[in-house]
C-alpha positions in Angstrom: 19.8 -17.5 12.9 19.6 -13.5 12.3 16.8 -11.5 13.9 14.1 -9.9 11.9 15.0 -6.7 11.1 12.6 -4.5 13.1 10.9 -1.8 11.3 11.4 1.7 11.5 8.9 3.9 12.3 8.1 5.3 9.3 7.7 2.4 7.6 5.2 1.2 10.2 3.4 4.8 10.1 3.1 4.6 7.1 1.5 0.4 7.1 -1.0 2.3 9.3 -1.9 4.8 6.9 -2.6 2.1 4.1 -4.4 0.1 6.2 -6.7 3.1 7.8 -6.8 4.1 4.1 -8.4 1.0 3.1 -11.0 1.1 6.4 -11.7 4.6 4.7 -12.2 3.5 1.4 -14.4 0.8 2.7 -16.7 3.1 4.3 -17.0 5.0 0.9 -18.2 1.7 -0.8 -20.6 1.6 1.3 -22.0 4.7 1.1 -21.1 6.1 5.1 -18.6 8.2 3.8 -18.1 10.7 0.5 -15.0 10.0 -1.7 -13.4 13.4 -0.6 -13.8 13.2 3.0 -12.4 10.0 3.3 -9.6 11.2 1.3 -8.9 14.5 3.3 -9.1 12.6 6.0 -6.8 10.1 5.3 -4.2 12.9 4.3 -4.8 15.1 7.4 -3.7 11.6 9.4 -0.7 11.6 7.1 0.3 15.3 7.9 -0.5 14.8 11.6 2.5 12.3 11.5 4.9 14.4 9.8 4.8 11.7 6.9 4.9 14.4 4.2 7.8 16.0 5.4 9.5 12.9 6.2 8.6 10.9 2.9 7.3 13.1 0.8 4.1 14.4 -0.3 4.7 12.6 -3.7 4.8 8.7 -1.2 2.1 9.9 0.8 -0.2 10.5 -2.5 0.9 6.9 -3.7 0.0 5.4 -1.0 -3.5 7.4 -0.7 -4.2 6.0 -4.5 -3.4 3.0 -4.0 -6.0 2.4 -1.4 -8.8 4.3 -2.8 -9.2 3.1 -6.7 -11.7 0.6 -5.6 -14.0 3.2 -3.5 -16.6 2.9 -5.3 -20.5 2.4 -3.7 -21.4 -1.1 -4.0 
């Protein structure tokens, strides 16, 4: 059997942005949080990582909309 490829670590930075995305958009649902601070946020954690210069600014955006279309307050 072949190990599992490990995963680099921009791919995992990046997992971790999703996922602390979604956290963010949660908080907006519920109300704790406006839309653009979350977001700001969520991008300033993506430039403190060197993600835009590494990925792309266009790959960090993507993955910022993809975890915010649902922030909406419940």
């Amino acid at each position: 059997m072949s190990k599992p490829a490990r995963k680099s670590r921009v791919t995992q930075q990046l997992e971790i942005l999703a996922l602390r995305s979604l956290e963010l958009a949660d908080q907006v649902a519920a109300g704790h949080l406006p839309f653009i601070d979350a977001v700001d946020m969520a991008y300033s954690a993506a430039q403190w990582a060197g993600l835009p210069e590494t990925v792309g600014d266009n790959t960090i955006k993507l993955a910022l909309s993809a975890s915010f279309p649902n922030a909406r307050r419940l």
